[in-house]
N, CA, C and O of each residue as an XYZ file, in Angstrom:
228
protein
N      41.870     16.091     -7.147
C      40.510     15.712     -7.463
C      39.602     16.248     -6.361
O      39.798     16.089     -5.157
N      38.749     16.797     -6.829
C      37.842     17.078     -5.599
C      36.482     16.556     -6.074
O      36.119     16.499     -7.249
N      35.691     16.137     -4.855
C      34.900     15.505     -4.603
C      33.494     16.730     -3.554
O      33.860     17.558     -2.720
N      32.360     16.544     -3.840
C      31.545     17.214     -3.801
C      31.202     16.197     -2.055
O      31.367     14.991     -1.874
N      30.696     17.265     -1.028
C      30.764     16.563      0.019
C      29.852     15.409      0.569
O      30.032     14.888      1.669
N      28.832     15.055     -0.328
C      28.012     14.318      0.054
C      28.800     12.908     -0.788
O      28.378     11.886     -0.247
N      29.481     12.675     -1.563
C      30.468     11.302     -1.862
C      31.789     11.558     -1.342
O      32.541     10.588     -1.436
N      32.306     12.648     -0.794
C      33.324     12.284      0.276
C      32.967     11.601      1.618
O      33.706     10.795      2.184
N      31.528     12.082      2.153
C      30.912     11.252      3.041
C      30.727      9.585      2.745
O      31.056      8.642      3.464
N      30.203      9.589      1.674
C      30.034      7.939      1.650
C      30.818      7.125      1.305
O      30.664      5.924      1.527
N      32.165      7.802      0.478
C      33.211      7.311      0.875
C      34.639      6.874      1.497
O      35.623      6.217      1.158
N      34.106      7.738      2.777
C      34.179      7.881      4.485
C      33.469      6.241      5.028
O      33.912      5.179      5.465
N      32.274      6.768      4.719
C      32.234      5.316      5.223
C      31.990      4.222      4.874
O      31.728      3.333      5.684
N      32.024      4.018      3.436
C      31.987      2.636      2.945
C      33.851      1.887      3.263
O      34.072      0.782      3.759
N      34.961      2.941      2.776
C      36.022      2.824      3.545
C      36.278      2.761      5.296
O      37.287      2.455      5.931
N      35.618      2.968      5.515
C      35.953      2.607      7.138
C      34.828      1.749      8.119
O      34.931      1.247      9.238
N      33.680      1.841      7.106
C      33.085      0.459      7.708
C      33.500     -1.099      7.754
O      33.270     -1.875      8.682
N      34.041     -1.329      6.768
C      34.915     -2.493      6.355
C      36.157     -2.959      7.413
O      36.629     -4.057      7.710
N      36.404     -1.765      7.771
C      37.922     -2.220      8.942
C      36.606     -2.372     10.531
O      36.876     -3.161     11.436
N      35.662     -1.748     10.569
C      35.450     -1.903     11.922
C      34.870     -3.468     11.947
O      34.288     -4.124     11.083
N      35.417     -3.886     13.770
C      34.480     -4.998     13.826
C      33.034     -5.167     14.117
O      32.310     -4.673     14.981
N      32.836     -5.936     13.231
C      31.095     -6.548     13.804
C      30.716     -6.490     14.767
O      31.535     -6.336     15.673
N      29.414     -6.573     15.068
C      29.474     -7.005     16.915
C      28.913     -8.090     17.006
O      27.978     -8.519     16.330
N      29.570     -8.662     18.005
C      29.351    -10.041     18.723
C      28.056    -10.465     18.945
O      27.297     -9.625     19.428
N      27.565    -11.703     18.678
C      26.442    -12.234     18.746
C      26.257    -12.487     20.303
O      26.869    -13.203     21.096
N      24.872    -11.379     20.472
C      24.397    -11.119     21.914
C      23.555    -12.847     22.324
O      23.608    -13.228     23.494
N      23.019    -13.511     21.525
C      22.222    -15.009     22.205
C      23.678    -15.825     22.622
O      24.638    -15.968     21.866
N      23.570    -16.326     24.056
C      24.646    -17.298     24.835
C      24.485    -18.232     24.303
O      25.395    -18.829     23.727
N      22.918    -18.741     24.355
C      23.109    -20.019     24.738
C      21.515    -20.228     23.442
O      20.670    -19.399     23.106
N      21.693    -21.628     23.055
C      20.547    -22.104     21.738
C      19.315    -22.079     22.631
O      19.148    -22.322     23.826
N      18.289    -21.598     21.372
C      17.004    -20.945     22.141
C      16.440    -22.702     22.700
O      16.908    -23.637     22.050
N      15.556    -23.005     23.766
C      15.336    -23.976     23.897
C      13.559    -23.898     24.180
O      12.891    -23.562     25.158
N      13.205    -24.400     22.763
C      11.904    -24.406     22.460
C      10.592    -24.316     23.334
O       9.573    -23.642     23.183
N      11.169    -25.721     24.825
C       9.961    -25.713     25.307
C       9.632    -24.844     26.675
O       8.816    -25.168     27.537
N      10.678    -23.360     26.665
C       9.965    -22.153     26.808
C       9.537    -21.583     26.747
O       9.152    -20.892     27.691
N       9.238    -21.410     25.459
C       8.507    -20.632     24.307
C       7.162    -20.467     25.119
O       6.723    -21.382     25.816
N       6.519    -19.214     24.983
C       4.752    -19.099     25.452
C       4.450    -18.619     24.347
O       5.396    -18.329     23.614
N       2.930    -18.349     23.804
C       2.224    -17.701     23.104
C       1.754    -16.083     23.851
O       1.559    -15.984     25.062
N       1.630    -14.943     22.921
C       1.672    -13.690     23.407
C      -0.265    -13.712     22.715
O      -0.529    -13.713     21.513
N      -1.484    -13.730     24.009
C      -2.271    -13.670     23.531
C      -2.626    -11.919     22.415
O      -2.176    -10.925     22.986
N      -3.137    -11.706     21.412
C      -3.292    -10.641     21.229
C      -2.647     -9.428     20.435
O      -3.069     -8.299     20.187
N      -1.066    -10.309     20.027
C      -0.186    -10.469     19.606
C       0.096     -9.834     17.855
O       0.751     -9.018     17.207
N      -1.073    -11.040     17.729
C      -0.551    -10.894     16.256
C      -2.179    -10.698     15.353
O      -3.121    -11.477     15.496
N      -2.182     -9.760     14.651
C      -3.497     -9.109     13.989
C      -4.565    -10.540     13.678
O      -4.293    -11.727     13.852
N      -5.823     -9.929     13.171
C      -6.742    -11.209     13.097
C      -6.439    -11.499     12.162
O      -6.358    -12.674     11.804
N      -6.135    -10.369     11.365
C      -6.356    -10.425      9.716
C      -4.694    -11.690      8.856
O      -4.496    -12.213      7.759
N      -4.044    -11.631     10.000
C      -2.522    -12.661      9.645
C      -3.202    -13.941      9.703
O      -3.089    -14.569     10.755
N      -3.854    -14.416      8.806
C      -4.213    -15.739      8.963
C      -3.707    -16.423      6.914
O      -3.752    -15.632      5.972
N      -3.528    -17.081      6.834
C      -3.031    -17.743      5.934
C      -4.295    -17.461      4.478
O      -3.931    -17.062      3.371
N      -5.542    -17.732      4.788
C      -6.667    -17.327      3.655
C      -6.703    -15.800      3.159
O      -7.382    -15.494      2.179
N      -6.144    -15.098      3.686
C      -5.318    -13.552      3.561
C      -4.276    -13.670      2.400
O      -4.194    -12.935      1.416
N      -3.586    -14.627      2.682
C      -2.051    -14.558      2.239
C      -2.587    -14.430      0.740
O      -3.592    -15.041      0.377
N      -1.815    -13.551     -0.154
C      -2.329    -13.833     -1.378
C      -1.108    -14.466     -2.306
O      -1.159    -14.991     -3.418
N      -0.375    -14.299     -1.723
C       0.858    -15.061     -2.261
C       1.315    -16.382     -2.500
O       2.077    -16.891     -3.322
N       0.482    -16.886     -1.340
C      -0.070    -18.263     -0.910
C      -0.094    -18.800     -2.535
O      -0.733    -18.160     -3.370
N       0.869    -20.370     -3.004
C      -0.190    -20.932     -3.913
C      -0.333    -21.841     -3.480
O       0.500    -22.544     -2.908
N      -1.949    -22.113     -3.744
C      -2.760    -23.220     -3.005
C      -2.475    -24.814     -4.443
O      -2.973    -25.922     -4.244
């Protein structure tokens, strides 16, 4: 059977993604809230909820 090389590629790696491992969850330790700061400037004007149109009121 031959296979044209752009689906021998993907199934390259849909077969060999499956055996590799995951990687390890980089956070140690549970985030602890009352570190948290606000980033002034951060986040657009326009992200305000009366925007949202998805919003149902």
């Amino acid at each position: 059977m031959v296979l044209r090389p752009g689906v021998r590629a993907t199934l390259f790696v849909c077969l060999f993604a499956s055996v590799l491992p995951a990687q390890q969850d980089r956070i140690a330790t549970a985030i602890d809230a009352r570190y948290a700061i606000g980033v002034r400037g951060s986040v657009p004007r326009q992200a305000q909820p009366k925007y949202e149109s998805w919003i149902l009121r």
